[in-house]
C-alpha positions as CSV (number, residue, x, y, z in Angstrom):
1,X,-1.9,19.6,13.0
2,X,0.3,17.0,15.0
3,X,-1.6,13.7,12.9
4,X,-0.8,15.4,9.6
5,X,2.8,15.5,10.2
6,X,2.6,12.4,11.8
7,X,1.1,11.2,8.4
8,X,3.7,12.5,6.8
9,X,6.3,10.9,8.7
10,X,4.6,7.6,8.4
11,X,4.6,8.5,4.4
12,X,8.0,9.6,4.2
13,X,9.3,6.4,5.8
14,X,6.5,4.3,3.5
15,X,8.4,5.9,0.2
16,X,12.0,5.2,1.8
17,X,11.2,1.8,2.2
18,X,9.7,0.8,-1.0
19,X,12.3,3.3,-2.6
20,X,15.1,1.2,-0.6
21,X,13.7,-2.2,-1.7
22,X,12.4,-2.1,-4.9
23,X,9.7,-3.8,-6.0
24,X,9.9,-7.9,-5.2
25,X,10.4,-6.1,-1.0
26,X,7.7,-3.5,-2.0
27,X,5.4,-6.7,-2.7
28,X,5.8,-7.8,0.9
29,X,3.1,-7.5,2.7
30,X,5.2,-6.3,5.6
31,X,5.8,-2.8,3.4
32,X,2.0,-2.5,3.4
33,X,1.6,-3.1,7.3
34,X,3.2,0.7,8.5
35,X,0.4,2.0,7.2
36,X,-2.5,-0.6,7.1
37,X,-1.6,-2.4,9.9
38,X,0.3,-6.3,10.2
39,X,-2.7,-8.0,9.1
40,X,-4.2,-5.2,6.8
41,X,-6.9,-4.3,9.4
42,X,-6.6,-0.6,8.7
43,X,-4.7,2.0,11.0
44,X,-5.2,5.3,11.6
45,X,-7.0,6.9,9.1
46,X,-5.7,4.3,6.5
47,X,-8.5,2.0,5.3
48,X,-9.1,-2.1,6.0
49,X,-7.9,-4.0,2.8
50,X,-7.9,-7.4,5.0
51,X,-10.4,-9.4,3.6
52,X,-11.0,-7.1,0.5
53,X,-11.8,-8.9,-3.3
54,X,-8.9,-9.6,-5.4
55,X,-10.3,-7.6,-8.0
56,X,-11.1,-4.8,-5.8
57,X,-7.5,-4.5,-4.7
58,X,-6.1,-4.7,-7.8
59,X,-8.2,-2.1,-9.1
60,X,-7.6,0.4,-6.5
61,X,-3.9,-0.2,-6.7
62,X,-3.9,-0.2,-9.8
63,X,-5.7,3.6,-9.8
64,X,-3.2,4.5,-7.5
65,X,-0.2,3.7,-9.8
66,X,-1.8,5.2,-12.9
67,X,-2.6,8.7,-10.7
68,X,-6.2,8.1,-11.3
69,X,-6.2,8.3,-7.4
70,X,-4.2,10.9,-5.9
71,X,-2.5,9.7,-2.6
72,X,1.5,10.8,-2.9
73,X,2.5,7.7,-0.6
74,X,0.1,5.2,-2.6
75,X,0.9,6.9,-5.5
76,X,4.7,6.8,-5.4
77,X,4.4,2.7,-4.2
78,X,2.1,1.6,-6.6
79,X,4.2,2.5,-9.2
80,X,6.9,0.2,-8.4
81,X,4.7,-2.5,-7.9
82,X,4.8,-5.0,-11.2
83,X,1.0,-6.7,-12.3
84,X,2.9,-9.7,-10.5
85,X,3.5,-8.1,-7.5
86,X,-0.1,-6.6,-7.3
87,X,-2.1,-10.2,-7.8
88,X,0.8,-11.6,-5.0
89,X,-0.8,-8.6,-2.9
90,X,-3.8,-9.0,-3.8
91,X,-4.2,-12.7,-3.3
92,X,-2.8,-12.4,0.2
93,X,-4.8,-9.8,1.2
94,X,-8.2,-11.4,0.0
95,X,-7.6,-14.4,2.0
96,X,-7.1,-12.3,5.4
């Protein structure tokens, strides 16, 4: 019971951030590392995306921000994230 409202902490401040900064800060890697760790090595129960394809990344974010995959913090960040800022992600994120 006390990691589930830890995660929702963690989520709550994920969504005040990206809320706060709109999307060129929400593009920053540094808004992705609460949750997945500074270098995208996964944290927690939140998955690796170091090292994952280009293509893979922007797929699954891309789910995320149409709701075809339900998470409310992914959900609610993808969706200020611009095809721009995704391949910026993406590209950073692939080369880890």
């Amino acid at each position: 019971m006390k990691t589930k409202w830890i995660m929702i902490a963690v989520a709550a401040a994920a969504l005040a951030l990206a809320g706060a900064a709109g999307s060129a800060e929400a593009a920053n890697p540094a808004a992705c590392a609460g949750c997945h760790g500074a270098n995208g090595e996964g944290k927690g129960p939140n998955p690796k995306i170091a090292g994952m394809s280009a293509g893979a990344f922007t797929s699954a974010v891309n789910a995320y921000k149409s709701g075809a995959k339900k998470h409310p913090a992914m959900n609610a960040i993808a969706k200020k994230l611009s095809a721009g800022d995704i391949a910026e992600l993406a590209a950073f994120y692939a080369a880890k």
